[in-house]
LUMKEGU-670184 format. One record per residue (C-alpha): residue in three letters; x, y, z; residue number from 1. Coordinates in steps of 0.001 Angstrom, whole numbers, plus 500000, padded with zeros to 6 digits. Layout:
MARVEX  ALA  X  Y  Z  NUM
...
This chain:
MARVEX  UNK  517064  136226  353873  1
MARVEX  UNK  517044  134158  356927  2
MARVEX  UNK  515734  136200  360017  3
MARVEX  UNK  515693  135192  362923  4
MARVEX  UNK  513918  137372  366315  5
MARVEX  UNK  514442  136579  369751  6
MARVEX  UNK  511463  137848  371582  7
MARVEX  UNK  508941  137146  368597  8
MARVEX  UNK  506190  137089  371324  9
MARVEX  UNK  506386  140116  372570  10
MARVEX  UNK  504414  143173  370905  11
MARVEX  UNK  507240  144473  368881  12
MARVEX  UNK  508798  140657  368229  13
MARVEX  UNK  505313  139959  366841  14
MARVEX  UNK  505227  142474  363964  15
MARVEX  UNK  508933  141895  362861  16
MARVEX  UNK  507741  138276  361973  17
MARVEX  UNK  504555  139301  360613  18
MARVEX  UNK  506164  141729  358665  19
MARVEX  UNK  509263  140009  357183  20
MARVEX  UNK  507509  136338  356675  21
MARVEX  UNK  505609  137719  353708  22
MARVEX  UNK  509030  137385  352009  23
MARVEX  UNK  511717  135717  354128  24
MARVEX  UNK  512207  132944  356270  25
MARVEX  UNK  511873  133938  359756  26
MARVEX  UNK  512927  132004  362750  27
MARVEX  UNK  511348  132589  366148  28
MARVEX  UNK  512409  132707  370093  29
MARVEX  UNK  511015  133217  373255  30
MARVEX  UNK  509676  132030  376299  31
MARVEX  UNK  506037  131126  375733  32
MARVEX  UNK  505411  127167  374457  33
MARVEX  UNK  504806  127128  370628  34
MARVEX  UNK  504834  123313  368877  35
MARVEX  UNK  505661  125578  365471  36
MARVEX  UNK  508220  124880  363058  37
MARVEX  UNK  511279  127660  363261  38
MARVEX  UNK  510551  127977  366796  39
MARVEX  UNK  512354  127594  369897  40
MARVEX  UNK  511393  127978  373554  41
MARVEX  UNK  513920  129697  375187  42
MARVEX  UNK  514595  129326  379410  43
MARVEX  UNK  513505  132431  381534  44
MARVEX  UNK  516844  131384  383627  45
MARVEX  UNK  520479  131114  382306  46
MARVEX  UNK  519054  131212  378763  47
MARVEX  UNK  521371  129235  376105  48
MARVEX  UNK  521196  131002  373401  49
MARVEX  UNK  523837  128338  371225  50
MARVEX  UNK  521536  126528  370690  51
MARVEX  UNK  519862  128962  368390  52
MARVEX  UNK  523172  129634  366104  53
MARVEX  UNK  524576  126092  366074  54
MARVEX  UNK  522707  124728  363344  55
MARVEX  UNK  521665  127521  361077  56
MARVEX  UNK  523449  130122  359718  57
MARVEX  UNK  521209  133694  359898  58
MARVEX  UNK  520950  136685  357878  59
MARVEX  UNK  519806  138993  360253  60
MARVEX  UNK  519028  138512  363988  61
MARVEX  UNK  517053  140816  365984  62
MARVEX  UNK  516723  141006  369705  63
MARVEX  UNK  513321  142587  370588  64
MARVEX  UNK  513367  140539  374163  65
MARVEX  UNK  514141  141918  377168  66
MARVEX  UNK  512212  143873  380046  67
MARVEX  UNK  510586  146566  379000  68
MARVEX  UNK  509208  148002  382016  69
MARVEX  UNK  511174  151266  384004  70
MARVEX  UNK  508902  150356  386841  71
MARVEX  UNK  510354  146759  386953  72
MARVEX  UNK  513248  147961  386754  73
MARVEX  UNK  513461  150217  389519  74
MARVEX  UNK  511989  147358  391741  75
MARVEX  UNK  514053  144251  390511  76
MARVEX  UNK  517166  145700  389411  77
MARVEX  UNK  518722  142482  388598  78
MARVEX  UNK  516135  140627  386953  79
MARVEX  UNK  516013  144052  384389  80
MARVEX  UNK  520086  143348  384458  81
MARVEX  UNK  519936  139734  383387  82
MARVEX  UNK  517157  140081  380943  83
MARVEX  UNK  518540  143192  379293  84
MARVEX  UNK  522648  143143  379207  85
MARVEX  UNK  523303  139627  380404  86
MARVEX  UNK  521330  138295  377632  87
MARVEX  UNK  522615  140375  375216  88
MARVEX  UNK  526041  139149  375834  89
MARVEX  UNK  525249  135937  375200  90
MARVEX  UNK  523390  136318  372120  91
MARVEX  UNK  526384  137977  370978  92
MARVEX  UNK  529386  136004  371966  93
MARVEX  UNK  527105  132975  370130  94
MARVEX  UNK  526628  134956  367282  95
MARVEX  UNK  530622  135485  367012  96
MARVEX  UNK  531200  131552  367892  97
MARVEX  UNK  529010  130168  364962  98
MARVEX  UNK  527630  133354  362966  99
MARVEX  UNK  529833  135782  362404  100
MARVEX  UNK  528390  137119  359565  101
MARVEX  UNK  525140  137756  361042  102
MARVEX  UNK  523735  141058  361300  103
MARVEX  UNK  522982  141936  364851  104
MARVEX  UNK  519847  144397  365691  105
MARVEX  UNK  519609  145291  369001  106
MARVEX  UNK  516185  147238  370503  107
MARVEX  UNK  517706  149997  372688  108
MARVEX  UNK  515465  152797  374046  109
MARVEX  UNK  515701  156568  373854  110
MARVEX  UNK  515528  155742  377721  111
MARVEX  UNK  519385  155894  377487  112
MARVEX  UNK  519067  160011  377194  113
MARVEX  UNK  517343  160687  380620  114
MARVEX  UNK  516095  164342  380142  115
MARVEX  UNK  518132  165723  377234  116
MARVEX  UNK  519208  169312  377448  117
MARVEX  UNK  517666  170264  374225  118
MARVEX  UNK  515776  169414  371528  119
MARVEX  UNK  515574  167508  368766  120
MARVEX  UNK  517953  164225  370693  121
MARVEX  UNK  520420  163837  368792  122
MARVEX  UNK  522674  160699  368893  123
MARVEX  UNK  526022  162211  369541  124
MARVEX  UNK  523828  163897  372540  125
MARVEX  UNK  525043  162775  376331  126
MARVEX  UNK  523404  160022  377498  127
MARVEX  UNK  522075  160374  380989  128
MARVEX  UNK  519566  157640  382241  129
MARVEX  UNK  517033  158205  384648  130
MARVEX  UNK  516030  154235  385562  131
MARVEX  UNK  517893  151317  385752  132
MARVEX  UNK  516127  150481  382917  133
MARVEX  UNK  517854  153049  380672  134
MARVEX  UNK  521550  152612  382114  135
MARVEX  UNK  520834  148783  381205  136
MARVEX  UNK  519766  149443  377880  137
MARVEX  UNK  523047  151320  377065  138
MARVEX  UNK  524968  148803  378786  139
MARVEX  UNK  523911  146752  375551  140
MARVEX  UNK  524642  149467  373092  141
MARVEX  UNK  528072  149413  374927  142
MARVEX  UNK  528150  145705  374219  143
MARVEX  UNK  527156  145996  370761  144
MARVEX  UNK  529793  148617  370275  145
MARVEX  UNK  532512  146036  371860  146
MARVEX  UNK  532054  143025  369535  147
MARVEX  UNK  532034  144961  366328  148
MARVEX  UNK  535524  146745  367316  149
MARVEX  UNK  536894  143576  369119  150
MARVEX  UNK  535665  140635  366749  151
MARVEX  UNK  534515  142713  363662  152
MARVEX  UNK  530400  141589  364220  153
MARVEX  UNK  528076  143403  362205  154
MARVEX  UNK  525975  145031  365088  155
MARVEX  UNK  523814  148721  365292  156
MARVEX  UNK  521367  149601  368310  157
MARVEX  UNK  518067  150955  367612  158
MARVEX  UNK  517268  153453  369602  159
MARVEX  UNK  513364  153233  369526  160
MARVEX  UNK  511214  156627  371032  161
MARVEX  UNK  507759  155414  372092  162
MARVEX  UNK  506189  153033  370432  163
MARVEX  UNK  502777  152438  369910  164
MARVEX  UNK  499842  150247  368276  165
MARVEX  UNK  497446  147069  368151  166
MARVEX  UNK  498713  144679  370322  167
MARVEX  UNK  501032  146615  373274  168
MARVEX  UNK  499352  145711  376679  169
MARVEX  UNK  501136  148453  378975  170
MARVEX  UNK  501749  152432  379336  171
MARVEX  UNK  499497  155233  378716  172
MARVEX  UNK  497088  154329  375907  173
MARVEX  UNK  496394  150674  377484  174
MARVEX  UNK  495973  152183  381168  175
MARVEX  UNK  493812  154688  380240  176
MARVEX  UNK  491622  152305  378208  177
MARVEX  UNK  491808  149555  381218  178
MARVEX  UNK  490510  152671  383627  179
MARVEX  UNK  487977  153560  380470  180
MARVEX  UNK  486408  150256  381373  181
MARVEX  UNK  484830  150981  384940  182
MARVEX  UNK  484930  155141  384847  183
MARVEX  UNK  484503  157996  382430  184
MARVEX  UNK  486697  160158  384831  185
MARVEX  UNK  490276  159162  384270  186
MARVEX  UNK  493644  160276  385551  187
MARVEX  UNK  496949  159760  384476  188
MARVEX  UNK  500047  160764  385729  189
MARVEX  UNK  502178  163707  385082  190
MARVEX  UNK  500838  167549  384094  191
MARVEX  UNK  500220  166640  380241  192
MARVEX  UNK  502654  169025  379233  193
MARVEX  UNK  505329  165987  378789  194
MARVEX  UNK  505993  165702  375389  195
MARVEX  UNK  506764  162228  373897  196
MARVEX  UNK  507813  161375  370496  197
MARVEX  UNK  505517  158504  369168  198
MARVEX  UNK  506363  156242  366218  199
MARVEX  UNK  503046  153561  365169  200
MARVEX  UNK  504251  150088  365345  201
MARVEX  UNK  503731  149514  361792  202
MARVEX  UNK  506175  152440  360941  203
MARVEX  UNK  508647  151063  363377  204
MARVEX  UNK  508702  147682  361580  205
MARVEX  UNK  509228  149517  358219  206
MARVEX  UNK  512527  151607  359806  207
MARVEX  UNK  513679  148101  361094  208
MARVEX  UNK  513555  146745  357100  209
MARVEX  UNK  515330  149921  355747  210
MARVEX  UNK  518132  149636  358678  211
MARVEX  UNK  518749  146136  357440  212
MARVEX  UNK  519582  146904  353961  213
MARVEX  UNK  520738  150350  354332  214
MARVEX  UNK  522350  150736  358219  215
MARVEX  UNK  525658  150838  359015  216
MARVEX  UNK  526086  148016  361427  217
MARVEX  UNK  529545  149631  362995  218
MARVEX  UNK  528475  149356  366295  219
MARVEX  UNK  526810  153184  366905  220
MARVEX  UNK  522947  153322  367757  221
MARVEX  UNK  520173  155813  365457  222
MARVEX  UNK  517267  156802  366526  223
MARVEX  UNK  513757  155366  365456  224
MARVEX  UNK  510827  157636  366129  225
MARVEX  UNK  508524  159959  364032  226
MARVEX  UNK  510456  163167  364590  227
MARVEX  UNK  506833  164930  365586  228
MARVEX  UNK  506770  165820  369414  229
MARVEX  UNK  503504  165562  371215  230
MARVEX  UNK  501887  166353  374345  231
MARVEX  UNK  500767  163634  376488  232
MARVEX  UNK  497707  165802  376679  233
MARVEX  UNK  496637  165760  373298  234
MARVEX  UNK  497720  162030  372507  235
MARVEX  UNK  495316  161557  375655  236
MARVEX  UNK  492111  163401  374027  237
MARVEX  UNK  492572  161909  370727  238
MARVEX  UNK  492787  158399  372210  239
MARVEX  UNK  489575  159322  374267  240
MARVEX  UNK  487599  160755  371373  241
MARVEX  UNK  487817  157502  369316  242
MARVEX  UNK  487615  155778  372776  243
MARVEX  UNK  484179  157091  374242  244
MARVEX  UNK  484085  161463  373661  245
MARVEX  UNK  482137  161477  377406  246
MARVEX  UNK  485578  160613  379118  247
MARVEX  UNK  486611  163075  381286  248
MARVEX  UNK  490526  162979  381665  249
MARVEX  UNK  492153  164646  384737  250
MARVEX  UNK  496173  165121  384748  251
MARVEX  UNK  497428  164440  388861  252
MARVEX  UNK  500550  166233  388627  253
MARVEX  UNK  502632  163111  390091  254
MARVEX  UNK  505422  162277  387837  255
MARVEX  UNK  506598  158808  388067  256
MARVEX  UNK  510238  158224  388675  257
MARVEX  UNK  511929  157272  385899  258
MARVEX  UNK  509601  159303  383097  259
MARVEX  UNK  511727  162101  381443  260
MARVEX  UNK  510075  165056  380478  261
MARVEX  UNK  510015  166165  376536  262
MARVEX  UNK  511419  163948  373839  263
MARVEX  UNK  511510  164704  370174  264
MARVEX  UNK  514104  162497  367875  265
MARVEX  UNK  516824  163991  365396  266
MARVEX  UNK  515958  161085  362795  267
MARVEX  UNK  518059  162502  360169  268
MARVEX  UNK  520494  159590  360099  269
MARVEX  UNK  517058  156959  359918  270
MARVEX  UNK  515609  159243  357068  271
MARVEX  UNK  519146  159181  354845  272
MARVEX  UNK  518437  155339  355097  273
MARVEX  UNK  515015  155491  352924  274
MARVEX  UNK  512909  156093  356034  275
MARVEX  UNK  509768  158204  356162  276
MARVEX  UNK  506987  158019  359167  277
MARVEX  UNK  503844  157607  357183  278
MARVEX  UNK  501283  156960  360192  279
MARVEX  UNK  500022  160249  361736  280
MARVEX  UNK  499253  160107  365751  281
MARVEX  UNK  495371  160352  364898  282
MARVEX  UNK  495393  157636  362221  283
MARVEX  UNK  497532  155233  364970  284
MARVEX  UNK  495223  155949  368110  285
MARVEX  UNK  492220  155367  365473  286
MARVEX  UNK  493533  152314  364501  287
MARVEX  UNK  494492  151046  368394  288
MARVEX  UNK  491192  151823  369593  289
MARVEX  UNK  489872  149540  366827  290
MARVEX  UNK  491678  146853  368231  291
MARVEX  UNK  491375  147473  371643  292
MARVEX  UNK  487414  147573  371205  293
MARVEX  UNK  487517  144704  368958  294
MARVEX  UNK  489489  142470  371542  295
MARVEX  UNK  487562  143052  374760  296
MARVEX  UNK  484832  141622  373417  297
């Protein structure tokens, strides 16, 4: 197959490439300088993405760019709006110009479901965001969901829960190792009582290889996490025992705007694909605090 990822850079791009380029050929996209073969730098401003599908004709493309920050996205509103639907737009309507065949993955976020009403999310659930972040993020499922029923594109949105592993340089398990660095007393937001649903990177990549030979691609978004929900509490002491067992963690009660409250996945539809989550939340954490030791030397 011919893959190509837009965002290849990023933490999640990375690991598609790595993964699929034992196998395939796998083109590359993003904004960082790279004199590679099967690599293009992309603008950070009015991005043309023909440029990508004018020449060679794709397999699969997979958008894992965008902002990924709620913060951000509270603060620049339309910098999150550009980088997350008006890109996705583009990549599309050049995909139906000189691709059409091309399968589309697009990287949502279970940020589209705000704080569901119950447990396990499903994906029929209401979606009610709680950042501008998540409203933009289904503004590209909506997208997605346009060109298949208006010009017949092969697209699906992958709803991804939180996603962790070597190599991601923001939210809980990176801050609490940068504050690990100068203190053994550390405190993170929230009560600990949140409840996320983490899915290790490498287990994310593998969902992304059975949705490309099993999904759908009509347009609707599934879910991609572990199904296991998890206190932010305990993924906080695990990552602290393999980090240095003398750290002291401290919960301030201050929850950020934007954070939802308890997430576990319905990955039913995922699992009927060939999926199964085979890295347990100790085994990831062990195996991030490797690498985050490792590279901070």
């Amino acid at each position: 197959m011919k893959i190509l990822v837009i965002g290849s850079k990023g933490f999640i791009g990375s690991q598609i490439c790595k993964y699929f380029a034992n196998e395939h050929q796998v083109w590359e996209a993003d904004i960082v300088e790279d004199k590679r073969d099967n690599y293009t730098v992309l603008s950070k401003q009015n991005t043309d993405f023909d440029c990508l599908f004018n020449k060679t004709k794709y397999d699969v493309c997979i958008n894992a760019s965008g902002n990924g920050s709620v913060p951000i996205s509270l603060n620049q509103p339309v910098f999150d709006f550009e980088l997350n639907v008006t890109n996705t737009i583009k990549l599309l309507d050049a995909i139906k110009i000189f691709c059409p065949e091309c399968k589309f993955i697009n990287l949502s976020s279970a940020a589209v479901y705000g704080n569901p009403a119950s447990l396990p999310v499903t994906e029929n659930m209401q979606t009610t965001p709680m950042s501008p972040y998540g409203w933009h993020k289904l503004y590209a499922e909506q997208l997605c969901k346009e060109y298949y029923y208006l010009y017949n594109l092969h697209t699906i949105n992958l709803r991804l829960f939180s996603v962790y592993g070597e190599g991601l340089k923001k939210q809980i398990f990176w801050d609490t190792y940068q504050k690990s660095l100068s203190s053994t007393k550390i405190e993170l937001f929230g009560s600990g009582k949140e409840t996320r649903d983490f899915i290790y990177i490498s287990d994310l990549v593998d969902a992304v290889n059975c949705v490309i030979h099993r999904g759908l691609f009509n347009g609707e978004a599934v879910n991609v996490a572990s199904g296991i929900e998890t206190t932010i509490k305990e993924a906080a002491t695990v990552f602290c025992e393999f980090l240095d067992p003398n750290i002291v963690v401290k919960f301030n009660n201050i929850v950020k705007p934007g954070d939802p409250f308890n997430w576990r996945a319905d990955v039913s539809i995922l699992q009927s694909w060939g999926f199964t989550s085979k890295t347990t939340i100790n085994a990831g954490l062990e195996n991030t605090t490797r690498w985050l030791k490792q590279h901070s030397q």
